[in-house]
C-alpha positions, 0 to 999 in steps of 0.5 A: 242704782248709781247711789249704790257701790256694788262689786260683784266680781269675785276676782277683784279685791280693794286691797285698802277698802278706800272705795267702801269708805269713800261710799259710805262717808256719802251715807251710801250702801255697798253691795258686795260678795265680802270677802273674810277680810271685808267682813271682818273689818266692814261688819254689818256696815255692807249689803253682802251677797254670794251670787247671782241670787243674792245679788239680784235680792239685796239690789231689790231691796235697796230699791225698795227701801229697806235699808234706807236710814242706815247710817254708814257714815256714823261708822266712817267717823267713829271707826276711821277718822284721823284721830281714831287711825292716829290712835290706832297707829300708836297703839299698834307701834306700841305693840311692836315696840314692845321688848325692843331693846335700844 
């Protein structure tokens, strides 16, 4: 399983999910409990789970293959890369500048 990112702890959080995104620019699976924040943002991109079950299955099925010819990093590029998260910037500053007065 080292070419799987798995987080099973409940009590730690990656606040700006780089670890996600590092494993899936190297077209890893990652395995995680998700919080409503992770999924929100990370979609059907991760392997969830909820407990010790859960978590027991889905690192099964990764052995066996089911999620083999996924492509993570397709998500990374189209959803993160620099000119998207420019853009995005932009954007957002655009918002918040909205009815500002100078």
């Amino acid at each position: 399983l080292g070419d799987v990112y798995k987080r099973q702890s409940p009590d730690y959080v990656e606040a700006f999910g780089l670890v996600f995104a590092e494993q899936m620019a190297m077209n890893k699976p990652v395995i995680t409990r998700g919080s409503s924040i992770d999924r929100d943002l990370w979609k059907d991109t991760m392997i969830y789970g909820e407990n010790e079950e859960e978590f027991i299955k889905v690192i099964n099925d990764v052995i066996n293959g089911k999620y083999r010819g996924r492509n993570y990093r397709d998500y990374i590029v189209q959803n993160f890369s620099k000119k998207i998260y420019v853009n995005n910037f932009i954007k957002l500053i655009d918002r918040v500048m909205e009815g500002y007065r100078w």
